[in-house]
C-alpha positions as CSV (number, residue, x, y, z in Angstrom):
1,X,57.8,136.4,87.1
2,X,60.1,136.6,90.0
3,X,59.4,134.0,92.9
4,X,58.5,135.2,96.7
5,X,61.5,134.8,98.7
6,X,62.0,133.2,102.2
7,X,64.5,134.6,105.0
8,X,63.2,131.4,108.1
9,X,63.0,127.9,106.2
10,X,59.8,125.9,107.3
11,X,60.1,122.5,108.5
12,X,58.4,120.0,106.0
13,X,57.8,116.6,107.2
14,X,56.5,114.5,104.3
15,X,54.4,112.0,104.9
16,X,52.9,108.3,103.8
17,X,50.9,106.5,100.5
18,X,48.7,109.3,98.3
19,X,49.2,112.1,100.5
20,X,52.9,111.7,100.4
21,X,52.1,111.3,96.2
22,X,49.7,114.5,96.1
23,X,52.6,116.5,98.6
24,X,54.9,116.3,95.6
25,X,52.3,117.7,93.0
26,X,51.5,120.7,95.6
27,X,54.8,121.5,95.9
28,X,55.6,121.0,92.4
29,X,52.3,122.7,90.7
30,X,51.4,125.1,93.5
31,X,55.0,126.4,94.9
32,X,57.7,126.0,93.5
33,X,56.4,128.0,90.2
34,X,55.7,130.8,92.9
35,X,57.6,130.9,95.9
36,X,61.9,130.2,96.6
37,X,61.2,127.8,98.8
38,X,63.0,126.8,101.8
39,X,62.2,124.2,104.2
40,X,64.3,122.2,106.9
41,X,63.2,118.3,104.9
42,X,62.4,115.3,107.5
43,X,61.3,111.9,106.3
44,X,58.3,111.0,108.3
45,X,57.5,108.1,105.6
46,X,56.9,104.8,107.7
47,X,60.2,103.0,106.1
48,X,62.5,105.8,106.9
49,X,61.1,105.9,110.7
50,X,61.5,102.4,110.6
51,X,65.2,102.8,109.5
52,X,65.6,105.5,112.0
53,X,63.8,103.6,115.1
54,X,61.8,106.9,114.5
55,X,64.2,109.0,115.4
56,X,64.2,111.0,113.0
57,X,59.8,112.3,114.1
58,X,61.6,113.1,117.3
59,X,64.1,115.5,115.1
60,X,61.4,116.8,113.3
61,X,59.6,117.8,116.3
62,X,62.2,119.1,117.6
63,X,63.4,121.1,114.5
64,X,59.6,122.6,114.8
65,X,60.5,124.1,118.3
66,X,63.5,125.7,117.0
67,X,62.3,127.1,113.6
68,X,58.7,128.0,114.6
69,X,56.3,126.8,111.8
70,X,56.1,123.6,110.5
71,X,53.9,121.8,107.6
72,X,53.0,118.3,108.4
73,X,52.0,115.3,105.2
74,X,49.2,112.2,106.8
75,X,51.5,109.3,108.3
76,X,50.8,106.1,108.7
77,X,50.4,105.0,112.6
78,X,51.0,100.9,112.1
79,X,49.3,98.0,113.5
80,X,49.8,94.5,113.7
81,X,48.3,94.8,109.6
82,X,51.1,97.7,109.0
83,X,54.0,96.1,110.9
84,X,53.7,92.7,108.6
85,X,53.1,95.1,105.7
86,X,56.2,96.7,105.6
87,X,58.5,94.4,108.0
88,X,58.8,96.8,110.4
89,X,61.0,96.2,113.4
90,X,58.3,97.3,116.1
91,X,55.4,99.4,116.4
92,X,55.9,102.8,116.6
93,X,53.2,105.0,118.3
94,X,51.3,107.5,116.6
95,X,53.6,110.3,114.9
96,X,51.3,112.7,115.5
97,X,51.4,112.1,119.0
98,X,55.1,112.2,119.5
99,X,55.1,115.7,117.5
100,X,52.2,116.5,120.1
101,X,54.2,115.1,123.2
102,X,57.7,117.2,122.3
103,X,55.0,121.0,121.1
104,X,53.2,120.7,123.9
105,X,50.4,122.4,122.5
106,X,46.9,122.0,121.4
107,X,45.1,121.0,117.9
108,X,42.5,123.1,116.5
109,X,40.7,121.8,113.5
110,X,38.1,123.7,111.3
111,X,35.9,122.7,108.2
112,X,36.5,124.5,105.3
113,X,33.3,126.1,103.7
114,X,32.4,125.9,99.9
115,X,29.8,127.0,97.9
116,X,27.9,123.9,96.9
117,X,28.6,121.7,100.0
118,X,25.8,121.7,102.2
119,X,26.7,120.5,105.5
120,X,24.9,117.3,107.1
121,X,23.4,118.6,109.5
122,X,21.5,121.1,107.9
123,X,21.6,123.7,110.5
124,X,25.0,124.6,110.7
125,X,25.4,128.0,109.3
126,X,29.0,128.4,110.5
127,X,32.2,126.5,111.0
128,X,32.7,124.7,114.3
129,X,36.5,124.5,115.1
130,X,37.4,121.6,117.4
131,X,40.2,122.2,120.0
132,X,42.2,119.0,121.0
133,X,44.1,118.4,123.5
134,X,47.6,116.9,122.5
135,X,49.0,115.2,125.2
136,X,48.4,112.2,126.9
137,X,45.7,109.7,127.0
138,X,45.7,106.8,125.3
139,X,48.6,108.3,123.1
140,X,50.9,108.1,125.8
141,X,49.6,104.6,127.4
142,X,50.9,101.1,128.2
143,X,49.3,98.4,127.9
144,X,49.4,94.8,129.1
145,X,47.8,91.4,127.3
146,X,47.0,89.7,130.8
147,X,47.6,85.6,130.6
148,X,45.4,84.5,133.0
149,X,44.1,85.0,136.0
150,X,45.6,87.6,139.0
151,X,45.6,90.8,140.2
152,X,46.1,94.0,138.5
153,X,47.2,97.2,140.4
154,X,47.8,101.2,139.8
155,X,50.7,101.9,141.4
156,X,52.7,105.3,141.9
157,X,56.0,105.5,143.5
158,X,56.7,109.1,145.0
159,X,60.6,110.2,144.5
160,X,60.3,109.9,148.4
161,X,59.8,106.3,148.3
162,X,56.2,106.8,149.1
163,X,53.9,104.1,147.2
164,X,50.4,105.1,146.2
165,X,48.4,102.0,145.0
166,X,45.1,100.9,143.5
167,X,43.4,97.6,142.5
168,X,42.1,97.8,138.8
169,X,40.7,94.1,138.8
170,X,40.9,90.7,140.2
171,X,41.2,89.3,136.9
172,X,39.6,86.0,136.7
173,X,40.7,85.0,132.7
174,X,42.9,86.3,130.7
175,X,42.2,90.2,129.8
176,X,43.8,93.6,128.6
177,X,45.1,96.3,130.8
178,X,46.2,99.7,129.8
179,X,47.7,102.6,131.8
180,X,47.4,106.1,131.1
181,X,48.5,109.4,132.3
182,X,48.3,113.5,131.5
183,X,49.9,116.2,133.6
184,X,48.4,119.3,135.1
185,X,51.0,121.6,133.1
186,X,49.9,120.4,130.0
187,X,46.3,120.6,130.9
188,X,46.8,124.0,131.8
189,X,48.6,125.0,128.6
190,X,45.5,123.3,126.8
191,X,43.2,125.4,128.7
192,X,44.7,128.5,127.8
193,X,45.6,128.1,124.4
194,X,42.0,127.5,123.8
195,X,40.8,130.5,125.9
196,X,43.1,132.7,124.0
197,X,42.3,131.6,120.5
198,X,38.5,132.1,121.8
199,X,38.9,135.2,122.2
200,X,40.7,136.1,119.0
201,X,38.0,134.6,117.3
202,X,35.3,136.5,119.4
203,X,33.5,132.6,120.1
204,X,32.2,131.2,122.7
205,X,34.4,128.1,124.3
206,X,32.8,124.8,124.9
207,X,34.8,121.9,127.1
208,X,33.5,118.8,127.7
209,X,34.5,115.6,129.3
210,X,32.8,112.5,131.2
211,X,33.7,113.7,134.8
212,X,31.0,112.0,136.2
213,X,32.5,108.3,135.1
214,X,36.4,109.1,135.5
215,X,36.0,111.7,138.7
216,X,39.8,112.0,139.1
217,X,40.9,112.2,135.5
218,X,38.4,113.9,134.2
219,X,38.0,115.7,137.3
220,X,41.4,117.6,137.1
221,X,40.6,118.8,133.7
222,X,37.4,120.2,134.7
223,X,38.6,121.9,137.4
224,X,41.8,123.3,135.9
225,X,39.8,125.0,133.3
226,X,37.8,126.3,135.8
227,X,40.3,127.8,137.5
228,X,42.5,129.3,134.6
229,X,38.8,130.7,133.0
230,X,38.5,132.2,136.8
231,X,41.6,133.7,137.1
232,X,42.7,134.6,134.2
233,X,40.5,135.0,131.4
234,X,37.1,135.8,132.9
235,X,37.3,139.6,132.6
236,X,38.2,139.3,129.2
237,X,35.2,137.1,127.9
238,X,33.2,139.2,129.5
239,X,33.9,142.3,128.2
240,X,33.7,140.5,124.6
241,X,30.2,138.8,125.8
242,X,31.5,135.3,124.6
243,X,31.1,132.7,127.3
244,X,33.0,129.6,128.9
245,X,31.2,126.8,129.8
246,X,31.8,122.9,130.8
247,X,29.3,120.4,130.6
248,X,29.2,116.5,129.7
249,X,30.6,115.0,126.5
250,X,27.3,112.9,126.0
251,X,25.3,116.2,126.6
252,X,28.0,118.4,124.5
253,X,27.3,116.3,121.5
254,X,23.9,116.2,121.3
255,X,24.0,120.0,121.9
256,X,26.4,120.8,119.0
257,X,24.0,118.6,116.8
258,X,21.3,121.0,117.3
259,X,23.5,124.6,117.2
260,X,24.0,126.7,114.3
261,X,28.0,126.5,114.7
262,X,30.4,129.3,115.7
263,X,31.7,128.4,118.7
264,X,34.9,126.5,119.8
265,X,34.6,122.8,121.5
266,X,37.4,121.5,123.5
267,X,38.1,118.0,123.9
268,X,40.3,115.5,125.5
269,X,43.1,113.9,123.5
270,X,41.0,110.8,121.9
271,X,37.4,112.7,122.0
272,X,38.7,115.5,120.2
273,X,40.3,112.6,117.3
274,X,36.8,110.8,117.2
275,X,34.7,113.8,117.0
276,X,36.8,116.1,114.6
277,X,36.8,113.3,111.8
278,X,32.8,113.2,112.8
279,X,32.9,116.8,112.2
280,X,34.6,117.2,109.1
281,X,32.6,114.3,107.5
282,X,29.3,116.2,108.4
283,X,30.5,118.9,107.3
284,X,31.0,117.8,103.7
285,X,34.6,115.8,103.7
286,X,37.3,114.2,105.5
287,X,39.4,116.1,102.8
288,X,37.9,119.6,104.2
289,X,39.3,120.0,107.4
290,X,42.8,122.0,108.7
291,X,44.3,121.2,111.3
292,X,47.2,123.4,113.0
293,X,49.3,122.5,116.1
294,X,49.6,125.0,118.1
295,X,51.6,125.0,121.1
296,X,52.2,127.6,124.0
297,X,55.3,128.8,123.3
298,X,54.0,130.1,120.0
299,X,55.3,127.6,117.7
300,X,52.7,126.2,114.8
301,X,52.4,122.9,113.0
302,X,49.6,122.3,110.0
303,X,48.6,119.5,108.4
304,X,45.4,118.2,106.9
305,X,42.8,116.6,109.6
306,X,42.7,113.2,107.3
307,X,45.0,110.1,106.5
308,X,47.3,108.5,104.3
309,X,44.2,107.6,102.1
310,X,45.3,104.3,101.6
311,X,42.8,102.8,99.5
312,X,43.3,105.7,96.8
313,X,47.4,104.4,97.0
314,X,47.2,101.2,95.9
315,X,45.0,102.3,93.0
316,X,47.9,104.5,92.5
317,X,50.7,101.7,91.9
318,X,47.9,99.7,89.9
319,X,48.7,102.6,87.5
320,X,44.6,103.2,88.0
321,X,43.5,106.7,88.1
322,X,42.1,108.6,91.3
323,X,40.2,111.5,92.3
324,X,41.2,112.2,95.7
325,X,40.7,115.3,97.0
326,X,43.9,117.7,97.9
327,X,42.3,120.5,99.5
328,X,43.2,119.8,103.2
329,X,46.5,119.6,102.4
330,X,46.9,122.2,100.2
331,X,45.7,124.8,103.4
332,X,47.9,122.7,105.3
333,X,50.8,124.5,102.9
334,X,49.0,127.7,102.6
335,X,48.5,128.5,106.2
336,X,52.3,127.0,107.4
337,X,53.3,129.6,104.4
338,X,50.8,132.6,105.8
339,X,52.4,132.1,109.3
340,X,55.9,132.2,107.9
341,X,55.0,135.5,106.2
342,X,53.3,136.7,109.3
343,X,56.4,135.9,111.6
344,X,58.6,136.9,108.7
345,X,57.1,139.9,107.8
346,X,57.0,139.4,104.4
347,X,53.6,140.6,103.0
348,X,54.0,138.8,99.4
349,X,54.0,135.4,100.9
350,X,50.8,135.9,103.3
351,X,49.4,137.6,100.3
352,X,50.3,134.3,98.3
353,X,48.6,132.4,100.8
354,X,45.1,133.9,100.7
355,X,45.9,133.5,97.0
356,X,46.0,130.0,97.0
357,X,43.4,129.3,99.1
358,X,41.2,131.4,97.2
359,X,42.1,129.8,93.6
360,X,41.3,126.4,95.6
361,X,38.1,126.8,97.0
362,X,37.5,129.2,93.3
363,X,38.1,125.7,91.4
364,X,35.4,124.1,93.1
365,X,32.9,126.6,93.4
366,X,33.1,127.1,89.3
367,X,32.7,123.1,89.0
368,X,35.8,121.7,88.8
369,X,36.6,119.3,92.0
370,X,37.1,115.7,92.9
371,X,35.0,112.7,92.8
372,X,34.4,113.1,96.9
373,X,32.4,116.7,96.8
374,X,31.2,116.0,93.0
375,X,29.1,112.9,94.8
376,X,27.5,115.6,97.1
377,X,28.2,119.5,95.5
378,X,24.3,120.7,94.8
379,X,26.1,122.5,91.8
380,X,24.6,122.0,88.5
381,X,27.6,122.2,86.2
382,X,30.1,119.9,87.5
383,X,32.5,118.4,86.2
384,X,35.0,115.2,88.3
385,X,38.7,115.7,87.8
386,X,41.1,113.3,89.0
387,X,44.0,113.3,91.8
388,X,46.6,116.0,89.8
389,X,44.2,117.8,87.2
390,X,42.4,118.9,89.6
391,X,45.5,120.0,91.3
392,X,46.7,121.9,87.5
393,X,42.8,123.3,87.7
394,X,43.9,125.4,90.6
395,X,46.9,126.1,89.1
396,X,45.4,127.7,86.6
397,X,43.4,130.2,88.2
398,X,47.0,131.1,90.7
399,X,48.3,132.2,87.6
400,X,45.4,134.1,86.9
């Protein structure tokens, strides 16, 4: 049959260890049979950023403003483990964050739902999409290994010459220091991205932070999404009786533990990384989360919510066979795809789109899946399929 053509490329930025292996079968089982693909490529593979001084995430980044939807693979963010590993000549900062840094924008993340997955926590009866903010925090932060005793200070200089400045410690031994910062324009742009995408999903907005430890930092984003909720939005929730509220993060998790889901939590940079990966896992799977970057200007970046799966890799080069699960990243094609076709106008790819996503979750639901959900799918006929047949299953059932 004749493929679905593309007028806008996407950019694809492929990725690290077996997602970067299961990125190839997708495209190779799951698109190219279907669709005349066109992306904009970018190497976001931990030796090519090293070869680049990771330049080229910058590009890609970059290449994401300018083209509008983008479709992410897991990378690798090194440590001292990682830089030995691969020889690297420094350690680079989280990819993700850099992509974040240039977009501007905010990260929502959502579970995806399948027959036969029973969530954790038994009482949610709907998804729960996470909203993180994707800017700043420890993302963005410097940090100091302190030799010995002194003293360590905050200090701002104004462009007026005008010092600011803060004592952090009298540190009597050696000790750690980090700095880190977030802006008010980005905080704002977090705030109304999540406002708006409440009220195109009709759900009520949750933000939580610990303002009553950090009274400045945390302060400022309380108070600006106050005051964009007041100003701007407040009419509009109203009239669609979905609420905005703000409370604690310590009191926001133990009240999303006893909801029944549907709403949309915002978080800081780091709380929203810790709890969407708690999230996903209680809902069934690491593997069962999207993720899309969305930033204000109304550019879009997806990508599964998980890693690199490292563990499943060097299994992989042992020539041993795996069973990891694709699904994340297979949504993370589908929806880049959908929003091409959207902003395209082009109604056979969005309608190609739901189509994957449908064979996808169809393969599980009629027992065929991977050894993560076979381990907790309440299905009765089930049946564990490695890393690409399971890939070939869903295949399968596109052609059908």
């Amino acid at each position: 049959m004749a493929k679905i053509g593309m007028k806008t490329a996407l950019v694809e930025m492929d990725g690290d260890e077996m997602t970067r292996i299961i990125w190839q079968y997708i495209k190779d089982e799951l698109i190219y049979p279907f669709v005349d693909l066109k992306t904009e490529y970018y190497d976001l593979g931990l030796k090519y950023r090293d070869e680049t001084d990771d330049r080229v995430t910058v590009e890609a980044a970059e290449a994401a403003n300018r083209l509008g939807v983008a479709v992410k693979c897991a990378t690798i963010t090194p440590n001292d483990a990682r830089v030995e590993e691969y020889g690297l000549k420094a350690m680079y900062k989280s990819p993700n964050g850099t992509i974040r840094g240039i977009m501007d924008g905010t990260v929502f993340r959502a579970p995806i739902l399948v027959k036969g997955i029973t969530p954790h926590v038994w009482n949610w009866e709907k998804p729960i999409t996470l909203a993180r903010h994707a800017y700043g925090d420890v993302y963005r932060n410097t940090e100091i290994r302190v030799p010995g005793p002194g003293k360590a200070e905050l200090v701002f200089t104004g462009e007026d010459g005008k010092e600011i400045r803060k004592t952090i410690a009298e540190m009597k031994s050696p000790g750690i220091i980090q700095g880190i910062h977030n802006l008010d324009k980005s905080i704002e742009s977090f705030a109304r991205s999540c406002m708006n995408f409440a009220i195109d999903r009709k759900e009520d907005l949750w933000f939580a932070s610990k303002d009553t430890i950090s009274k400045i930092y945390d302060g400022d984003f309380r108070d600006i999404f106050q005051r964009i909720y007041e100003e701007e939005f407040k009419e509009k929730f109203e009239s669609l009786g979905i609420e905005y509220f703000y409370t604690l993060i310590d009191d926001a998790v133990a009240r999303v533990v006893r909801s029944k889901g549907g709403f949309i939590w915002a978080c800081k940079n780091y709380d929203g990384d810790v709890m969407s990966d708690m999230m996903a896992s209680a809902y069934g799977s690491l593997a069962m989360m999207t993720s899309v970057l969305v930033s204000p200007a109304g550019k879009y970046e997806y990508e599964a919510a998980h890693g690199t799966v490292q563990r499943h890799y060097y299994k992989h080069l042992k020539g041993e066979e795996t069973s990891t699960n694709s699904v994340a990243t297979i949504f993370a094609w589908s929806g880049a795809l959908r929003k091409r076709g959207e902003l395209d106008g082009i109604s056979e790819l969005v309608d190609f789109a739901d189509r994957l996503e449908k064979a996808t979750l169809d393969t599980i639901e009629e027992g065929e899946m991977t050894g993560d959900l076979y381990l907790i799918s309440s299905l009765e006929n089930k049946k564990k399929l490695n890393t690409l047949d399971y890939i070939k299953a869903v295949r399968k059932r596109l052609e059908n």
